[in-house]
N, C-alpha and C positions, 0 to 999 in steps of 0.2 A: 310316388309317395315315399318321403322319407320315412325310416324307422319310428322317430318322435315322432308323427302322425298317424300310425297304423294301431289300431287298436290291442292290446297284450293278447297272446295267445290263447289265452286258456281265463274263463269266464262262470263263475258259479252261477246255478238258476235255483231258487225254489225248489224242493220237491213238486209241489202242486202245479208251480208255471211247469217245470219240467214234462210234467203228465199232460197239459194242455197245448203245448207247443210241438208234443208225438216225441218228445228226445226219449220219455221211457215210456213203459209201458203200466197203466194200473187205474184202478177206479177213484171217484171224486164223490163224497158227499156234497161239497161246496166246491166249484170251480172257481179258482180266482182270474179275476175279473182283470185285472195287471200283471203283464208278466214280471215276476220278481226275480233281477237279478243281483247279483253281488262282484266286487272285483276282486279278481285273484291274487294272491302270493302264498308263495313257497311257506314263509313262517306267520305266526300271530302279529295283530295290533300290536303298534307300539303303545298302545293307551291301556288302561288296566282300570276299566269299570267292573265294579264289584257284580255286576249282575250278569257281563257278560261271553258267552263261551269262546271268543276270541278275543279274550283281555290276554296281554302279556303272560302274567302268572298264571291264567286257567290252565285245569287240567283236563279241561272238555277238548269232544272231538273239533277236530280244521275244519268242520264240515258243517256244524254248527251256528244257527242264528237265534236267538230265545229257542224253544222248542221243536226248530223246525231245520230238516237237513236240507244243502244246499250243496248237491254234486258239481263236479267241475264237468264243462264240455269243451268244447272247440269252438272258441268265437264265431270264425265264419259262419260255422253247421248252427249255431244260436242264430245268428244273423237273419239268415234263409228259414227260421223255423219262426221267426218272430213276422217278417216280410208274407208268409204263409196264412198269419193265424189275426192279421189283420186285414188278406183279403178275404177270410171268410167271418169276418165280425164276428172273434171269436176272443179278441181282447180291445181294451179301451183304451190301456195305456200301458204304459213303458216305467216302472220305478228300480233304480238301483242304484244301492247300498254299498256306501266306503269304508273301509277301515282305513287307520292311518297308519300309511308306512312311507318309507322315501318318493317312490314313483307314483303314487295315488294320484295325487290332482292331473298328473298328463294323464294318465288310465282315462279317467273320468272324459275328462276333455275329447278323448278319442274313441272314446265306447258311444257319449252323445251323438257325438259328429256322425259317426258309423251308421247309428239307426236312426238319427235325422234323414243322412244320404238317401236312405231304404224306402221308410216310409213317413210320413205326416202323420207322427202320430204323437199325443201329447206327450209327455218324457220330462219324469220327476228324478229328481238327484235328493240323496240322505245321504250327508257328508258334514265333515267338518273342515270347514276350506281356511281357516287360518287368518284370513285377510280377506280386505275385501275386492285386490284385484283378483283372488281365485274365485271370487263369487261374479264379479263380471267376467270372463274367459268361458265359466259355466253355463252363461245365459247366452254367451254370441254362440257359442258349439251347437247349439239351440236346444238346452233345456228350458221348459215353458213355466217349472214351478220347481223349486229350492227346500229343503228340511235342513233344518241347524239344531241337531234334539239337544234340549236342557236335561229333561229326563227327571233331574230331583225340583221338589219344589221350595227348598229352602236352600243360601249358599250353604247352611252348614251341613244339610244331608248330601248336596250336590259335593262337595268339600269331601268328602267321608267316604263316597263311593264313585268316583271318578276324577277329583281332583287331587291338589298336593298330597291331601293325608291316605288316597288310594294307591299315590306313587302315576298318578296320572298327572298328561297338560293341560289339562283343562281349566278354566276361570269360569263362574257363574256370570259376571260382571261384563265379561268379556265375550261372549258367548250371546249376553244379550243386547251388549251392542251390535254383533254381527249381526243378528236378526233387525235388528233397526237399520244398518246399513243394506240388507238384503233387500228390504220391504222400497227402497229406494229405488233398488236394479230392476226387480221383477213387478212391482207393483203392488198395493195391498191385496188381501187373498190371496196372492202366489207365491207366499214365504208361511213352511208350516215348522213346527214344531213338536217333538212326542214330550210328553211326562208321564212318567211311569206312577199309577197308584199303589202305593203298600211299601214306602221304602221308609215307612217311621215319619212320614209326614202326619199332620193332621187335616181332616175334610177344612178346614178352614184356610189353611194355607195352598191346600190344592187348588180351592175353588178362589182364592187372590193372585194363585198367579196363573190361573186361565183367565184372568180378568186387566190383568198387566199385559197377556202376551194379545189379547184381542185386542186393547187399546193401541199396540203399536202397527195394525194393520197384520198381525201372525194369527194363523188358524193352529189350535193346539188340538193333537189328536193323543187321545187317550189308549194307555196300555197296561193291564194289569200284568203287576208283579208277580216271573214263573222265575218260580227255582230250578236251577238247573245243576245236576251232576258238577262239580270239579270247579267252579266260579268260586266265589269267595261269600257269596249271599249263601249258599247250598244250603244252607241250615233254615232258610227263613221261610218263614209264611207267606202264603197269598194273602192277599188282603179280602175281608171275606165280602160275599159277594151283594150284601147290603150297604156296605159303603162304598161297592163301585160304584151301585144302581145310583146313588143318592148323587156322586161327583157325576158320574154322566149326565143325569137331568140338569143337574147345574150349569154344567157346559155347554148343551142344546143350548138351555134359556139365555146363557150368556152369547153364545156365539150369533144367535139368531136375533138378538136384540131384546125379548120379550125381559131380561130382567139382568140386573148389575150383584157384582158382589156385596158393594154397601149394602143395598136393599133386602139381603138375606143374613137371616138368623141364625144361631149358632148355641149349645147346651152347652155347660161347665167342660165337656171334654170336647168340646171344638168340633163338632159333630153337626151336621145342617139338622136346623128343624122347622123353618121357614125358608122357602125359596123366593120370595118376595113377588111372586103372583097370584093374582086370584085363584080361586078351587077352578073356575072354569079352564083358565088357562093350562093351570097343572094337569089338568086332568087328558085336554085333548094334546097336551104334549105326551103324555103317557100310552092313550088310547093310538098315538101315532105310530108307535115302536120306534119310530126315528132317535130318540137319544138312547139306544143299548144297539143301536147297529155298530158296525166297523167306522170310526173318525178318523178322517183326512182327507186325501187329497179324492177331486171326483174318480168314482169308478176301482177306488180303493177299499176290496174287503179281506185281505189279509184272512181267509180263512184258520181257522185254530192254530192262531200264532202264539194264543195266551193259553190255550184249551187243550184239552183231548176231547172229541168229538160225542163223548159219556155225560160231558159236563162234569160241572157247571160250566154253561155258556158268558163267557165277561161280554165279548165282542159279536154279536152274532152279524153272521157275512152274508146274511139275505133279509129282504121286509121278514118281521115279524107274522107269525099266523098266530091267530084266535088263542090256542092253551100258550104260545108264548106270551103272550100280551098281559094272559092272566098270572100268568107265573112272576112276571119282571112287578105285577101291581103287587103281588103278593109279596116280592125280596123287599120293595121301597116299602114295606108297610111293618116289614120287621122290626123289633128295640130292638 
């Protein structure tokens, strides 16, 4: 095996997958369900998203992903601890997270390949591949499902906080062509997308482009906006937690078929006040807890990636019980 085929040395995990794979040592309100890893380099992204702790300019720690740290280990002893923790069905899947730097798509290519070799296990890639022969090269290494995050839901907030006017590469335009071309490679349902809630969008415009990205065969998974130490957002708000409630159920009903963006209502501040289903329908989509769990790929709960475990809960990483249920009826009931 030559060098360009051996996977990089040194490989960031989760804290949480960390703790579930034995690399540390500590306890788990929520075990996550995928081991979450990240690829290594010495310095920051070359991309400079306003939100994120490994943009260019941040002044957050190397360690850093939204609110969650991510130690570096030693590929192979990852390797062997991942091969471990899927023969005791103890994870589901495989997701890991690119920054962009010069050697990233071969990292990617040989990080796949590695724990394709290991084990049968399904293995999601969240990257920004450029083109779309790095999106086929991704799929033969044998990842089974692809993320291309947009993140903002307007080009002009996308524009603002990740593109030109961030000092980022990014193009909205372009971005969503690659997901069109992706949905091609891997198939509908196996090309997803994040968008971030609370970047100064409005619920109207969140809830049109989880409605453009289901139309092209993309699953969009929802994240609310965490400020973090040293980014360039530091200063900003969460989005509170009635207007996540309200873009989540929207999403469910969208992504699940039960209901379209045209068919829902909207108040003078662009705010949902019609989801364009019966009460019954609404109701047992809510009684479900299914649209305030963790959205994306299966077997993806991303424990308090948005959160501190005190709450408020945006994302919750497990079925909903009974005072959650009542609680989430309670935030969508909010003015």
């Amino acid at each position: 095996m030559t060098n360009s085929e051996k996977p990089p040395e040194k490989i960031r995990v989760s804290l949480g997958s960390a703790i579930v794979l034995g690399l540390l040592n500590g306890k788990l309100d929520a075990a996550p369900t995928t081991a979450y890893l990240m690829t290594f380099s010495e310095g920051k992204c070359r991309a400079n998203c306003g939100f994120c702790p490994q943009a260019r300019n941040s002044r957050s720690r190397a360690d850093m992903l939204s609110r969650v740290s991510w130690p570096a280990f030693a590929t192979a002893r990852v390797l062997d601890e991942i091969e471990n923790a899927v023969r005791k069905d103890v994870i589901k899947r495989v997701c890991i997270q690119a920054l962009n730097y010069p050697e990233v798509l071969t990292h990617l290519q040989t990080i796949v390949k590695a724990v394709y070799q290991r084990v049968k296990i399904p293995i999601s890639v969240s990257c920004q591949p450029l083109n779309i022969e790095n999106i086929r090269r991704l799929a033969e290494a044998g990842a089974e499902r692809i993320g291309i995050p947009i993140d903002a839901a307007t080009e002009e907030i996308f524009n603002k906080v990740k593109g030109a006017a961030a000092g980022g590469p990014y193009n909205m335009k372009s971005q969503l062509t690659l997901l069109g071309e992706a949905v091609k490679i891997f198939g509908k349902g196996k090309v997803s997308t994040h968008l971030i809630v609370g970047l100064g969008e409005t619920e109207k415009e969140m809830v049109e482009i989880i409605q453009k990205c289901v139309d092209i065969g993309v699953l969009p998974a929802l994240f609310a906006f965490t400020p973090i130490a040293g980014t360039a957002l530091e200063n900003c708000r969460q989005p509170s937690i009635r207007q996540y409630r309200r873009v989540q159920l929207a999403r469910y009903l969208i992504c699940r078929g039960k209901s379209r963006f045209e068919k829902m209502s909207f108040d003078e501040n662009a705010r949902i006040i019609s989801f364009g289903v019966d009460s019954q329908t609404l109701n047992e989509a809510i009684q479900s807890g299914e649209p305030f769990q963790t959205s994306g790929c299966p077997n993806c709960n991303r424990p308090y990636y948005n959160e501190k475990p005190s709450g408020p809960i945006y994302n919750y990483p497990k079925p909903l019980g009974r005072k959650e249920k009542v609680r989430v009826t309670e935030e969508l009931s909010m003015v």
